[in-house]
C-alpha positions as CSV (number, residue, x, y, z in Angstrom):
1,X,-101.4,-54.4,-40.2
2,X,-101.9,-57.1,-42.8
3,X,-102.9,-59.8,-39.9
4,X,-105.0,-57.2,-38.3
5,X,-106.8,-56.1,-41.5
6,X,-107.1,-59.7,-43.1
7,X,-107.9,-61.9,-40.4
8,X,-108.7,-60.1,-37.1
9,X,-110.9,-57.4,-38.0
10,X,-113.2,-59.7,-40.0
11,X,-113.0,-61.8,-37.2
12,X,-114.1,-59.6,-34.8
13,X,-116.5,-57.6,-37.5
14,X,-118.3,-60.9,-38.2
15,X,-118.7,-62.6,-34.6
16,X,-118.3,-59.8,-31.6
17,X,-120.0,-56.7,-33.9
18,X,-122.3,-58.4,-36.4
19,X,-125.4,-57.1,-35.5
20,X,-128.2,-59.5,-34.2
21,X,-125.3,-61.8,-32.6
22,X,-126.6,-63.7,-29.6
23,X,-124.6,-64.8,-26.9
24,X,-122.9,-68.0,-28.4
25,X,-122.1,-65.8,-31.3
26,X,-120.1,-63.1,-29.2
27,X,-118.6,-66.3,-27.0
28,X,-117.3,-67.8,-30.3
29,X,-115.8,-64.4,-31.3
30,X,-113.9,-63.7,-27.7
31,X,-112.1,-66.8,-26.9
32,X,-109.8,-67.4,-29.9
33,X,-108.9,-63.5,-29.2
34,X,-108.4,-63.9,-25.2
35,X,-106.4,-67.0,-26.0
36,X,-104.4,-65.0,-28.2
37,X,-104.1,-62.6,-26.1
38,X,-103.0,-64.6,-23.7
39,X,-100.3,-65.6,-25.9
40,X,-99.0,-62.2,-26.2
41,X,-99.1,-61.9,-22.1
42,X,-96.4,-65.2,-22.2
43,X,-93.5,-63.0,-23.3
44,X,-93.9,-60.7,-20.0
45,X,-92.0,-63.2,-17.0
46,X,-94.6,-61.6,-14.8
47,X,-97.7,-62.1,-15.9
48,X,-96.7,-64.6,-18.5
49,X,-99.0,-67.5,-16.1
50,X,-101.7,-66.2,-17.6
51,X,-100.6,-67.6,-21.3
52,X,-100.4,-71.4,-20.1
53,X,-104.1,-71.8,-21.0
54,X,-103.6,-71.0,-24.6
55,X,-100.4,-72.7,-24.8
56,X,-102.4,-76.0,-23.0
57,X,-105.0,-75.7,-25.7
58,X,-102.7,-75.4,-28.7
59,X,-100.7,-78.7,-27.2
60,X,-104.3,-80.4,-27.1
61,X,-105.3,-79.5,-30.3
62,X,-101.8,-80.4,-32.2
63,X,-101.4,-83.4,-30.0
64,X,-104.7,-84.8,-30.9
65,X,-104.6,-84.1,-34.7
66,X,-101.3,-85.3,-34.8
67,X,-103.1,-88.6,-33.0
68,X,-105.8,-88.8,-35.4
69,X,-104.1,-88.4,-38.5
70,X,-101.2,-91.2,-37.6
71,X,-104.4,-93.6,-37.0
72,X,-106.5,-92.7,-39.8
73,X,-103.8,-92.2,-42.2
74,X,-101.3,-94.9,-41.3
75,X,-102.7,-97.1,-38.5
76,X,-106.5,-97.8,-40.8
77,X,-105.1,-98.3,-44.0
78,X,-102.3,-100.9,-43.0
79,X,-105.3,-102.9,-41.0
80,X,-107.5,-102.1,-44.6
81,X,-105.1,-103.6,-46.6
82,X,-103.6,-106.5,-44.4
83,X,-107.4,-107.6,-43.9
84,X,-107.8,-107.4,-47.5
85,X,-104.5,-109.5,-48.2
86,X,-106.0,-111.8,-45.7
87,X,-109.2,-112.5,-47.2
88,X,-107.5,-113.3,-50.4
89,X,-105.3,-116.2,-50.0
90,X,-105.0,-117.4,-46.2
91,X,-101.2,-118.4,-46.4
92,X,-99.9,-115.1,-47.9
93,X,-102.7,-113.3,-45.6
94,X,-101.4,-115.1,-42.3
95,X,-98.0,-114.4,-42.9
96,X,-98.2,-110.7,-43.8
97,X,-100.8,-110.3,-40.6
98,X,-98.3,-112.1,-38.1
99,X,-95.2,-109.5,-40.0
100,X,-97.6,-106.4,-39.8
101,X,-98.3,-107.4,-35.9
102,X,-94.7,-108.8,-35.0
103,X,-92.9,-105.4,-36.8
104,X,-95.5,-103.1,-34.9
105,X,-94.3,-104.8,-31.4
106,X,-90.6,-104.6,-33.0
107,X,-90.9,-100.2,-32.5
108,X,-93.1,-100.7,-29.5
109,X,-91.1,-99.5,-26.5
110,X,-92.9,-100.7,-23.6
111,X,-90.4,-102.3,-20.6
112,X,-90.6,-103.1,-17.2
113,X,-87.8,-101.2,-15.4
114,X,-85.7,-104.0,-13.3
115,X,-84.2,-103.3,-9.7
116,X,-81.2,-102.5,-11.3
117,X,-82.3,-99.5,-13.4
118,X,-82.4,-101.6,-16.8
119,X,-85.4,-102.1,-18.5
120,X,-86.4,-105.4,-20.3
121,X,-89.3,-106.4,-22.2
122,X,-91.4,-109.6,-21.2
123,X,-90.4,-112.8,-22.6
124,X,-93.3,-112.7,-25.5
125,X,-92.8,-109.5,-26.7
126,X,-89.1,-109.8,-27.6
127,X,-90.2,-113.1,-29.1
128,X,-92.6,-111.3,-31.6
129,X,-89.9,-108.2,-31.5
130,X,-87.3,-110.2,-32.6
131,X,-89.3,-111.9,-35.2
132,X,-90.4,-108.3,-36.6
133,X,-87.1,-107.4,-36.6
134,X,-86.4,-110.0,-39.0
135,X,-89.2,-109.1,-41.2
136,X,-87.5,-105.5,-41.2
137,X,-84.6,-107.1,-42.4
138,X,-85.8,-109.6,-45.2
139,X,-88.0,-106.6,-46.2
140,X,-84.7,-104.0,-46.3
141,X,-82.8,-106.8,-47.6
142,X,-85.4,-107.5,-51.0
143,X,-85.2,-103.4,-51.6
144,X,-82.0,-103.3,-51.5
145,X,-80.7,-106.2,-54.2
146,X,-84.1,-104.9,-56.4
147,X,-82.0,-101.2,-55.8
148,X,-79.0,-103.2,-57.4
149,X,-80.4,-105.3,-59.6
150,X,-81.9,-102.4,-61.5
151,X,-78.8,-100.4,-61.6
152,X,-77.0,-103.3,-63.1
153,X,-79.7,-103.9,-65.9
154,X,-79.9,-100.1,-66.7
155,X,-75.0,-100.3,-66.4
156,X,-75.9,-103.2,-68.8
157,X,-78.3,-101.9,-71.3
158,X,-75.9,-98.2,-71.3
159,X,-72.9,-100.4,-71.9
160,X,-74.6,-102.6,-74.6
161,X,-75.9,-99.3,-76.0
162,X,-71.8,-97.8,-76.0
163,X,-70.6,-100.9,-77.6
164,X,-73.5,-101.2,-80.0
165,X,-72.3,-97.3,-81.4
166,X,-68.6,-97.6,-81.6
167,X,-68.6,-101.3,-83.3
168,X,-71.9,-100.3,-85.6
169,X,-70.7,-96.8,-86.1
């Protein structure tokens, strides 16, 4: 009742009803509601077919906004800031380009299926995969002794603190 009183009423009140709705008005206001209905038909096994649309449509629209936000919220801002790094010192820029590109090939799984059923990736990729892969390393490698170094510094500072109390007080 909530659903029907909240959002489909209005819906139908303000597109299908409204008076002085033209045609693309009335259009707008009936698909959404024969797709949903259409939904409701997919949990009958006989006439369920007649759901697939809607279901097609709600795979095209998640599929493409899950597409454009992994390019526009990862994929633009690691170019942004790797052309930026780039632009500011052309060692440091090179290397962090060639890492960004080499670790992006690393979890690309594109192969060429052999005779035998295996797959293997040409001879440059696994080049640039492998050196990605030690990028990923390094990388993990540098978090993890800053993850240790700070816990010893704050072991060291607690345990400086301890002896500082019980010899000063």
């Amino acid at each position: 009742m909530v659903t029907w009183d909240s959002v489909v009423w209005p819906w139908i009140s303000g597109t299908v009803l409204r008076p002085g709705a033209g045609l693309p008005e009335i259009i707008t206001g009936l698909v959404p509601l024969l797709l949903g209905l259409g939904l409701l038909l997919k949990t009958n096994p006989r006439i369920g077919r007649v759901g697939n649309l809607a279901m097609a449509f709600i795979i095209g629209v998640g599929t493409a906004v899950a597409l454009v936000g992994a390019v526009t919220g990862t994929l633009l801002p690691l170019a942004g800031t790797t052309s930026s790094a780039l632009s500011l010192n052309r060692v440091n820029g090179t290397l962090l380009l060639v890492g960004v590109i080499c670790t992006l090939v690393y979890f690309q799984y594109l192969a060429r299926r052999l005779p035998d059923g295996r797959t293997r990736r040409r001879l440059h990729i696994q080049a640039l995969a492998f050196v990605g892969q030690g990028v990923i390393v390094v990388t993990l490698g540098a978090l993890y002794a800053a993850a240790i170094l700070t816990s010893l510094t704050i072991f060291s500072e607690r345990v400086g603190f301890i002896v500082a109390r019980v010899m000063g007080g």
